[in-house]
C-alpha positions in Angstrom: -28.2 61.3 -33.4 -31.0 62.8 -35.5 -30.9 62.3 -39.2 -28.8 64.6 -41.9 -29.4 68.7 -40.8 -31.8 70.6 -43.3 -29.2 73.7 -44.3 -31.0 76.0 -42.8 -31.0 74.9 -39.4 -26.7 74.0 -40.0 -26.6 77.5 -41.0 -28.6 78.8 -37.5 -27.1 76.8 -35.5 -23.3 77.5 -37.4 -23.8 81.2 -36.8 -25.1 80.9 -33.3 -22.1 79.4 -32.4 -20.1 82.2 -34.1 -22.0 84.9 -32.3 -20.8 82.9 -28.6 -17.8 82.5 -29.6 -17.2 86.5 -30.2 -19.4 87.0 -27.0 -16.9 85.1 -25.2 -14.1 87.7 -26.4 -16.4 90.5 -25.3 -16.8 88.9 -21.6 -12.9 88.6 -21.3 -12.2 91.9 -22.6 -14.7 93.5 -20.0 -13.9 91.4 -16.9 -10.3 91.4 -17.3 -7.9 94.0 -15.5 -4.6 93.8 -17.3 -3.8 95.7 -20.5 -2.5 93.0 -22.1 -6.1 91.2 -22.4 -8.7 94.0 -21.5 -7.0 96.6 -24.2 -5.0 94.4 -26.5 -7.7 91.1 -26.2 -4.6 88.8 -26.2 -6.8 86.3 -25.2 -8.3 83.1 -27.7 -11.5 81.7 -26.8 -13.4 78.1 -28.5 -16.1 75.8 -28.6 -15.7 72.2 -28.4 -17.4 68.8 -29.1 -17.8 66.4 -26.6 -14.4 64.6 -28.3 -12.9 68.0 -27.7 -12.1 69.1 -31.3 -12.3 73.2 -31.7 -16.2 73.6 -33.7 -15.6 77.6 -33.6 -13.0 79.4 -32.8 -9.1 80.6 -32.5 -7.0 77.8 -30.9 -8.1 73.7 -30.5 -5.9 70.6 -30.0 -5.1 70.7 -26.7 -8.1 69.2 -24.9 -8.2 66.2 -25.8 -4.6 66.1 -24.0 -6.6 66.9 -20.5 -9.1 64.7 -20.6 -6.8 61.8 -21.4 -5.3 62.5 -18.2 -8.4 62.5 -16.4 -10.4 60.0 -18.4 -13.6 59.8 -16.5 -13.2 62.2 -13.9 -14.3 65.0 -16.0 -18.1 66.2 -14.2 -20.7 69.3 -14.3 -19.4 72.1 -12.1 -15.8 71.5 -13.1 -13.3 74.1 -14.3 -9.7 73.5 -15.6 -6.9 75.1 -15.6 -3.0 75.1 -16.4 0.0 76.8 -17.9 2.8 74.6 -18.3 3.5 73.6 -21.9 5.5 70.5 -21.4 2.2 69.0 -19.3 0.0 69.4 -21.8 2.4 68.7 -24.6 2.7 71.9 -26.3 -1.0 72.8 -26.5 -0.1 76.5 -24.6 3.5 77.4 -25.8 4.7 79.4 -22.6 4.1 79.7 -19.1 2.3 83.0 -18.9 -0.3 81.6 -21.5 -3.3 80.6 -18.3 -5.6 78.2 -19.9 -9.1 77.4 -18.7 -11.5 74.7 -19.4 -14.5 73.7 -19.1 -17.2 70.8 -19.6 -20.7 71.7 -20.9 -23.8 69.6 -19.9 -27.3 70.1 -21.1 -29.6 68.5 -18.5 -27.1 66.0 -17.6 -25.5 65.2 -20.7 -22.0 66.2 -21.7 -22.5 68.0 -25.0 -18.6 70.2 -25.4 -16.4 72.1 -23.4 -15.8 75.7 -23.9 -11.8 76.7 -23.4 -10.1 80.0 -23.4 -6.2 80.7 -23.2 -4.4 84.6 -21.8 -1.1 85.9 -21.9 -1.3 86.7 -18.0 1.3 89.8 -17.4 3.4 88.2 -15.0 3.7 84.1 -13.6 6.9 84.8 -11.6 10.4 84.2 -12.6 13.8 85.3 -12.2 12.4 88.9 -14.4 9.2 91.1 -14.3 7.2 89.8 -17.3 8.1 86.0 -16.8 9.9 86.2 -20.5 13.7 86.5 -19.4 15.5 87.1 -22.5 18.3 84.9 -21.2 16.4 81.2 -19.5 18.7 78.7 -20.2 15.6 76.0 -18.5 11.8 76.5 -18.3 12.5 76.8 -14.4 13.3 80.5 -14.6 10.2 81.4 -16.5 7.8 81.3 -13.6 5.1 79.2 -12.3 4.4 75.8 -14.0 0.8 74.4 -13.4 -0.4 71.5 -14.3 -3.9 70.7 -15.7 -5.9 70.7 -12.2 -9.7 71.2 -11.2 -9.7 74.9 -10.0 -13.6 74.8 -9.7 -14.3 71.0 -8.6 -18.4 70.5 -8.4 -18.9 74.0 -8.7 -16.8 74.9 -5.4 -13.5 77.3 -5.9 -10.2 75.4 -5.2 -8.8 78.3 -2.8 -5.7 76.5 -2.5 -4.9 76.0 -5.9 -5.9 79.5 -6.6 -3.5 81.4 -4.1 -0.4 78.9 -5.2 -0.9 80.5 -8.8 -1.5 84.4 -6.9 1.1 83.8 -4.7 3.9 83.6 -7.6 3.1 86.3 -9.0 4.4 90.0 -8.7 1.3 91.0 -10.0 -1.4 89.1 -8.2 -4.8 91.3 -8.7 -4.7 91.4 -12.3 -3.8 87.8 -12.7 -6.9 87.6 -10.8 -9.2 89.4 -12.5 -7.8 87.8 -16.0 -8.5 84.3 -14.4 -12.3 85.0 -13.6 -12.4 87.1 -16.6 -11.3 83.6 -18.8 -14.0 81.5 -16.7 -16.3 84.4 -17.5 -15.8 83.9 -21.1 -16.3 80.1 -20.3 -20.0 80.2 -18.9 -20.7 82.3 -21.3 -20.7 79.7 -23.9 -21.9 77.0 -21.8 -24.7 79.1 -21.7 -25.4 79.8 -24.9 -24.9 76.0 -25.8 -27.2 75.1 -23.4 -29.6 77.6 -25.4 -29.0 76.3 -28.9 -30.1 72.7 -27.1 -33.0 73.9 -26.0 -34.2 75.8 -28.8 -32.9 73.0 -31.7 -32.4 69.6 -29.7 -29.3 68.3 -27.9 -29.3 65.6 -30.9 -29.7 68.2 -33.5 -26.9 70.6 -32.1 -24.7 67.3 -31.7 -25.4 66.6 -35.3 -24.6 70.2 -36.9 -21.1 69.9 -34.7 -20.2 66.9 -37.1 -21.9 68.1 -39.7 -19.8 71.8 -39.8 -16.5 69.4 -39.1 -17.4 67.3 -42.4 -17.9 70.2 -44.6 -14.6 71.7 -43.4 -12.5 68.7 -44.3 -13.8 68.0 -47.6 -13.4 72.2 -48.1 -9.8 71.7 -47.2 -8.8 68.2 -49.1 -10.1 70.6 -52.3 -7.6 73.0 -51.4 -5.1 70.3 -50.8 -5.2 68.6 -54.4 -5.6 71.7 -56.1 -2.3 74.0 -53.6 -0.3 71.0 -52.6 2.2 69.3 -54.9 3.2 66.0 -55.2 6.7 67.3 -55.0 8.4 68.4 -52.3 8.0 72.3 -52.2 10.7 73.7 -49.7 11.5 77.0 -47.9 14.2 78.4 -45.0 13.9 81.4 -43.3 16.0 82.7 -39.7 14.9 84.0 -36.5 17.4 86.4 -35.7 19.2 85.1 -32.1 18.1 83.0 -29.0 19.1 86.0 -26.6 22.0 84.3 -25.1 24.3 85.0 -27.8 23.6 82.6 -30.9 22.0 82.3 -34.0 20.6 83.4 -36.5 18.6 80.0 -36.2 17.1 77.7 -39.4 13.6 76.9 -39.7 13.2 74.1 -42.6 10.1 73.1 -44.4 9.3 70.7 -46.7 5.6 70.2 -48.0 4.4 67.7 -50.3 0.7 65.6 -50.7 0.8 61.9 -50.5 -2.6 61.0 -51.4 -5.0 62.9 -50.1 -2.5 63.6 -47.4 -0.5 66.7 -47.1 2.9 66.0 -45.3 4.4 69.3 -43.4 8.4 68.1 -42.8 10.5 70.5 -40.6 13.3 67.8 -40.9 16.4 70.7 -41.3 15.1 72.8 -38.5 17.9 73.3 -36.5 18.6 71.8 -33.3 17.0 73.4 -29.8 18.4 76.8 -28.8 20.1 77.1 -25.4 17.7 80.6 -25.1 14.0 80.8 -24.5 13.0 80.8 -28.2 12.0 77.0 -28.7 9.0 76.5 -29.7 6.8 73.2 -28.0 4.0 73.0 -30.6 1.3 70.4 -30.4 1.3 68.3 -33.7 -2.1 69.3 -33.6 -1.7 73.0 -33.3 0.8 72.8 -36.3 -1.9 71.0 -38.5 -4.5 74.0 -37.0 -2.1 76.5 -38.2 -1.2 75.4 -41.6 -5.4 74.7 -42.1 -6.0 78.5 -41.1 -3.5 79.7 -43.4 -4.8 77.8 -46.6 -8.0 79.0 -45.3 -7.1 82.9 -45.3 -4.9 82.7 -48.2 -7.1 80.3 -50.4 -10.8 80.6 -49.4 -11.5 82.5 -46.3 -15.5 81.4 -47.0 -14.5 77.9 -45.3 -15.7 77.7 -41.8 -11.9 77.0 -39.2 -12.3 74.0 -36.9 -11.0 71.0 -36.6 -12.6 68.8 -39.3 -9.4 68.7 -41.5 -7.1 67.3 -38.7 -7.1 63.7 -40.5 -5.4 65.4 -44.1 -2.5 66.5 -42.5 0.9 64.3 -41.6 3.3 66.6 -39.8 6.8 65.6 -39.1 8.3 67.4 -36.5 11.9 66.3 -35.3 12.9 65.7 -31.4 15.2 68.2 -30.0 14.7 70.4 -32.9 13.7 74.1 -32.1 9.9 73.7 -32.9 10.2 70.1 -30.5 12.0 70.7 -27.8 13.3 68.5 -25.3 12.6 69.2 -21.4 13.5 71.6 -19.6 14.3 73.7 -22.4 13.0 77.5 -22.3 10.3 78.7 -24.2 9.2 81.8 -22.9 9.8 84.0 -26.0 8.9 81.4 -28.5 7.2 83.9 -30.5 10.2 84.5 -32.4 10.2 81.2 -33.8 6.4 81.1 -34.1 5.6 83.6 -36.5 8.9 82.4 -38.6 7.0 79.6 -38.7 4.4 81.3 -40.8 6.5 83.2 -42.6 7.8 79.3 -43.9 4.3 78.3 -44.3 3.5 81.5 -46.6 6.8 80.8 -48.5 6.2 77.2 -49.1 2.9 77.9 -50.1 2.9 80.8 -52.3 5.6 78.7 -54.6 2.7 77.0 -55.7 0.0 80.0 -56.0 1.9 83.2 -56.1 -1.2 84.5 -57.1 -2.6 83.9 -53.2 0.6 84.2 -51.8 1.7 87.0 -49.1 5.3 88.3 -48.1 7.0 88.1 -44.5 5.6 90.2 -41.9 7.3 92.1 -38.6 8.3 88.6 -37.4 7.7 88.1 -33.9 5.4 89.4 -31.2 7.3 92.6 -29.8 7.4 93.7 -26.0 7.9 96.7 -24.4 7.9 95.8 -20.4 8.6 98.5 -18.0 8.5 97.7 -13.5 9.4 99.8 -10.8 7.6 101.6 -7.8 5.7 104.9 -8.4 5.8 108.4 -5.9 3.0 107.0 -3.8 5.2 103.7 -3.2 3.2 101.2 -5.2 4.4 98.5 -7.7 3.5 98.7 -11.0 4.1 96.7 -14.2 2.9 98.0 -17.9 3.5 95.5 -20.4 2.7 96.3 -24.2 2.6 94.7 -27.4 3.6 96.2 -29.7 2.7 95.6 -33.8 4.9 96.2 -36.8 4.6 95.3 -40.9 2.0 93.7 -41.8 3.0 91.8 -45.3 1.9 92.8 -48.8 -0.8 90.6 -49.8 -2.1 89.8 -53.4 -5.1 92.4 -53.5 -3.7 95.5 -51.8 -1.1 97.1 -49.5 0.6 95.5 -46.5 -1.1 97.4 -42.9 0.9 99.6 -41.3 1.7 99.1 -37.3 -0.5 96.2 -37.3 -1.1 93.1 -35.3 -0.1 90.0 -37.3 -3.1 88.2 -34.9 -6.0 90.2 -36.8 -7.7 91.2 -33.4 -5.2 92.4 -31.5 -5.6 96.2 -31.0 -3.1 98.4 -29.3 -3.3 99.7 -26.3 -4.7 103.5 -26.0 -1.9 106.4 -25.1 -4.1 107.5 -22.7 -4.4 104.4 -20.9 -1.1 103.7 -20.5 -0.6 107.7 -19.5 -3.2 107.5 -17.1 -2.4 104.5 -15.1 1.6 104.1 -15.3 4.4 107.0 -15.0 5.1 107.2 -18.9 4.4 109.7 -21.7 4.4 108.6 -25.1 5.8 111.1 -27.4 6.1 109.7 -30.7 4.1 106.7 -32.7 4.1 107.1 -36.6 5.2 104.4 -39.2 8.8 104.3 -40.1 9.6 105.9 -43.5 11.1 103.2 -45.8 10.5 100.3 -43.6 7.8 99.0 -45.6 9.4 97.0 -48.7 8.9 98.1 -51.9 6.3 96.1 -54.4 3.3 96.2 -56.3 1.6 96.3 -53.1 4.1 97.6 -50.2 5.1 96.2 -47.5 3.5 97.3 -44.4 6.0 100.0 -42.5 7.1 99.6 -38.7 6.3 101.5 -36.1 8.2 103.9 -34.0 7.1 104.6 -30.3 8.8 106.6 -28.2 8.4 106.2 -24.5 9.7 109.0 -21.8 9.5 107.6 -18.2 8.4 109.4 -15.1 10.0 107.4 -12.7 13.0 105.0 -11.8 12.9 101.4 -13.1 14.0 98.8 -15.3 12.6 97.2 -18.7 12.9 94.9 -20.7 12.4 94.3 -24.8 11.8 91.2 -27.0 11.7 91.4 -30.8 13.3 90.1 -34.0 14.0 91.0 -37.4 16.5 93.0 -36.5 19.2 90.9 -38.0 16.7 89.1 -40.7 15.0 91.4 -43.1 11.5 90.2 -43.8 11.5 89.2 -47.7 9.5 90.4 -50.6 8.0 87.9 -52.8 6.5 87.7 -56.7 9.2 90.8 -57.5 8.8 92.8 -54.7 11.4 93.8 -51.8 12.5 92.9 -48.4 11.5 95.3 -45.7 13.5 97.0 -43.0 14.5 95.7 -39.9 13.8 96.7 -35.7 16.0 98.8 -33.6 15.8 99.9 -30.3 17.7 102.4 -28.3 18.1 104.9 -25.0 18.5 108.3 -24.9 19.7 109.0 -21.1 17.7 112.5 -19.8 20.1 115.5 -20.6 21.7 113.5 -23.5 20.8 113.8 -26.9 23.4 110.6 -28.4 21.1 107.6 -28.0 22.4 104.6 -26.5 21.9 101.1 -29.0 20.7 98.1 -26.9 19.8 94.7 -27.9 16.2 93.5 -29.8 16.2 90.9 -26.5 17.2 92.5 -23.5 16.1 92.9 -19.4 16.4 94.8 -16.2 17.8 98.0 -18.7 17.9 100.7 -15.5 16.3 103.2 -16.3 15.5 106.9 -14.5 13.0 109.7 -15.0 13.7 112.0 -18.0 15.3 108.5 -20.0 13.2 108.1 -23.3 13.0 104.3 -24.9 12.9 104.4 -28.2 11.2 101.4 -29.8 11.5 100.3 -33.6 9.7 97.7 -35.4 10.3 96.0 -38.5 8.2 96.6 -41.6 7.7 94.4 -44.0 8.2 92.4 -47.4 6.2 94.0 -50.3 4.5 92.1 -53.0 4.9 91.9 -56.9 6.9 94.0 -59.1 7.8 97.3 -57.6 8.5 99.0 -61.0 4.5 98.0 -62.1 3.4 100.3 -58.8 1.3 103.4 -60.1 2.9 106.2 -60.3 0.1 108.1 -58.0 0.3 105.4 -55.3 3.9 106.2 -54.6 3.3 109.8 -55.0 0.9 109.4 -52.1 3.2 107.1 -50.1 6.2 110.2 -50.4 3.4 112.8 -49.0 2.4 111.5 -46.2 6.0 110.5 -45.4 5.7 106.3 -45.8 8.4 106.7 -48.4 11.4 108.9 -48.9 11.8 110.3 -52.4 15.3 108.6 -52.7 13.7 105.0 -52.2 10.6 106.4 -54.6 13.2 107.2 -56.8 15.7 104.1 -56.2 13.4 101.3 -55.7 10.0 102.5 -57.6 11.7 104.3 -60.7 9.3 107.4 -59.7 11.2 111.1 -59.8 9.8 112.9 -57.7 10.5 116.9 -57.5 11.3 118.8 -53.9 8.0 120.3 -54.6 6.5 116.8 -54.4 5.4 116.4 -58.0 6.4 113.7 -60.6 8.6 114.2 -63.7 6.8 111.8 -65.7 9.0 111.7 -68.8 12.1 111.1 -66.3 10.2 108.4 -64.2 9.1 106.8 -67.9 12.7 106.3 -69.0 14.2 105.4 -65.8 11.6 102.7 -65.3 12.5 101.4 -68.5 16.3 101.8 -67.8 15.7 100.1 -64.3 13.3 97.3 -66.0 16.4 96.4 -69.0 19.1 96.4 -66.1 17.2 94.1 -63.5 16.0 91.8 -65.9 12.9 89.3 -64.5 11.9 90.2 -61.2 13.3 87.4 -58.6 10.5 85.7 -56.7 11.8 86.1 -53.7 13.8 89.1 -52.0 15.8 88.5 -48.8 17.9 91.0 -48.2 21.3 90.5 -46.7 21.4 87.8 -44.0 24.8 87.9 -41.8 25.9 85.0 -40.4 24.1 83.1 -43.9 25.0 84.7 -46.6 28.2 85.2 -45.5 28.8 81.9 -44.3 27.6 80.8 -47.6 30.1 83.3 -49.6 
């Protein structure tokens, strides 16, 4: 290794490595056939030291999992790939996550891997999708591979390659997503192999420590100055496991020990028998409370994995973030982002100031199979976004992806290439929750299919409100419903449901939840809410109920009304509670 980096070579080689990791994005996104990666990028790419640690990136943890298993019979030429969570202990979360890795050499040395993981849209299974609602085991979710060589010296493993086509109802785009990810890996390896040439392979190697050093010592600050001594503790519920019970505890406890901080989730509740367990990696629970104190605290800091050694995480066997085998996990997303919403509860306890409210609260699907006139399979599968929290500086989003670079998927994509008309997306009035800053509001799309079929729905917060925090509200919760062609009473279903038969004329309409808003409601301006009531964010009853702002049919405020209400509002609330969440059945009843 060459001696200590001047900062300006740290700082080319730092950004280079930036700029390859978002041209590995762009290669996905362009190579890839499905929606779900080419339109809505639900793909997450990194770069890697040669221990395997995430230097850039979305996602690390998981590789130094594979190359335990294969010790020394890693070489140039070979490519990686898997999908089952329990063989790679948690590192991927559910079977239709296709993860690909590879080693990078620079004239014979190994210097890193590159790695990229994509939600591929279907792996087999009992359902279209692979996510059945109601998997008791991990059997019915589809396909399980283990980490294996599907390049081995450069070659294509054809067998290994049809196995993972073969289980699949939708072969071609599972295709096209798996050379899209590979893609996305050579194009780092090149660019790597670049940033060797151009600085040295022992200066590169040297910035890759040196970038992990500064991040630790960036995140023990933010440790001693955010984490307490004392425990610091929050609960929040995912709504049901889709077979029938819940609502389901998530417990954490957070508290430093030295330099140390310890993230408990002794109190989670046990396993669900439904597909909402979530198998995370120890280390992709440390990645995910770093990020957060990164975007909440000091977004400057650069995210890898230098920070790994500061965090202790307890997480209990057979709870429902440690599952035991063969528990389901295909819609784990519930659970996931519940986990954040603990994280930013925990947290914000001890800086309210950086703190954020609970978001949409899961990762919703809208999946809809079937054959077309012309006699032809087909498969749309959509994310879809919600309620993005209020946050200390401004307004929650509305309709947006809680994973910042998500996008949704064009209308005229989905009309052009599947038998479906969309004939409604617009926020939900009232769904975002009422603050200083407000909650970001749902969104309601309204799908009207051309042709017979069946779908299938996963989402949450439909029983759970997302909270407010610092004084502000909780938001308003999912729905989803049918309206049958020639009927105009819409039919309820369930937030987790599949193989809903369904036949031209039928319209699906999909609700999202909005979400908590931020700081004292009664402190909004006036004009701010004005502007929320025109363009129809938020009714004049809730302006009028929630903000103490009268507003006239002729949408103009009566200030001297809105004045002495606010006051009147302010005398019989008292101090603003820090947190807001809602009504909870099956809690707060329980606990009345």
């Amino acid at each position: 290794m060459t001696k200590k980096l001047d900062p300006i070579t740290l700082d080319l080689i730092e950004n280079a490595l930036l700029n390859a990791r978002f041209e590995m994005d762009s290669v996905v996104t362009r190579v890839a056939l499905s929606p779900v990666i080419r339109e809505q990028h639900d793909e997450f790419p990194m770069i890697c030291n040669p221990a395997g640690q995430m230097v850039v990136g979305q996602f690390g943890s998981y590789i130094p999992e594979i190359v335990e298993q294969y010790k020394n019979n890693i070489n140039e030429g070979d490519i990686f790939v898997w999908n089952d969570p329990y063989a790679c202990k948690g590192s991927i979360s559910h079977n239709n996550d296709w993860c690909v890795m590879m080693p990078i050499f620079h004239e014979g040395h190994h210097v890193g891997y590159s790695s990229i993981f994509g939600h591929m849209v279907d792996t087999g299974g009992k359902v279209p999708g692979s996510m059945p609602a109601d998997a008791y085991t991990i059997w019915e979710e589809g396909l399980r591979v283990p980490p294996v060589k599907i390049y081995e010296d450069g070659k294509l493993n054809e067998g290994v390659l049809q196995i993972m086509l073969n289980n699949s109802r939708t072969p071609d785009m599972n295709r096209a997503d798996l050379m899209a990810l590979i893609a996305g890996c050579r194009t780092a390896a090149k660019r790597v192999q670049e940033i060797c040439d151009r600085f040295g392979r022992d200066s590169y190697l040297t910035a890759c420590d040196e970038l992990m050093s500064r991040t630790r010592e960036a995140m023990r600050v933010l440790i001693s100055k955010y984490i307490p001594e004392e425990p610091v503790t929050f609960t929040d519920y995912v709504d049901d496991d889709g077979v029938g019970n819940g609502p389901f505890k998530l417990h954490l406890s957070i508290y430093k020990k030295g330099e140390v901080a310890v993230i408990d989730w002794t109190g989670t509740d046990d396993q669900a028998e439904g597909p909402i367990n979530f198998h995370i990696h120890e280390g992709l629970c440390k990645l995910f409370f770093g990020v957060y104190m990164i975007m909440a605290f000091d977004p400057k800091i650069m995210f890898n994995e230098g920070f790994y050694d500061l965090f202790e995480i307890i997480l209990p066997e057979g709870s429902l973030l440690n599952p035991k085998f063969p528990a389901a996990l295909s819609n784990r997303l519930n659970t996931h982002t519940r986990f954040f919403d603990c994280q930013a509860g925990a947290l914000g306890q001890q800086a309210p100031h950086l703190s954020m409210a609970a978001g949409y609260g899961t990762s919703p699907h809208f999946i809809f199979t079937g054959t077309d006139e012309n006699g032809k399979y087909f498969q749309l599968m959509e994310l879809l976004f919600g309620g993005v929290p209020g946050r200390p500086r401004d307004d929650g989003l509305d309709g947006h992806a809680w994973w910042p670079l998500f996008s949704a998927t064009p209308i005229e994509y989905i009309e052009n290439y599947y038998p479906v008309i969309v004939e409604r997306y617009r926020p939900v009035q009232d769904a975002g929750g009422a603050g200083l800053h407000r909650g970001g509001a749902g969104i309601e799309k309204v799908y009207r299919v051309l042709a017979s079929g069946s779908i299938s729905i996963h989402d949450d917060r439909e029983v759970v409100p997302p909270w407010g925090i610092n004084g502000g509200l909780h938001g308003g919760t999912s729905s989803k419903w049918v309206v049958r062609a020639g009927k105009d009473e819409p039919e309820r279903i369930p937030s987790k449901t599949d193989s809903v038969k369904v036949e031209p004329g039928d319209r699906i309409i999909f609700i999202t939840a909005g979400s908590g808003g931020w700081g004292d409601p009664l402190e909004r301006p006036v004009e701010k809410v004005l502007k929320d009531v025109r363009d129809g964010l938020v009714s004049r009853q809730k302006a009028e109920r929630d903000y103490g702002v009268l507003i006239g049919e002729n949408l103009t405020v009566d200030e001297n009304g809105t004045e002495a209400l606010r006051k009147s509002q302010r005398k019989e609330r008292g101090e603003p509670a820090p947190f807001d969440f809602g009504f909870i059945p099956g809690v707060h009843e329980a606990a009345e």
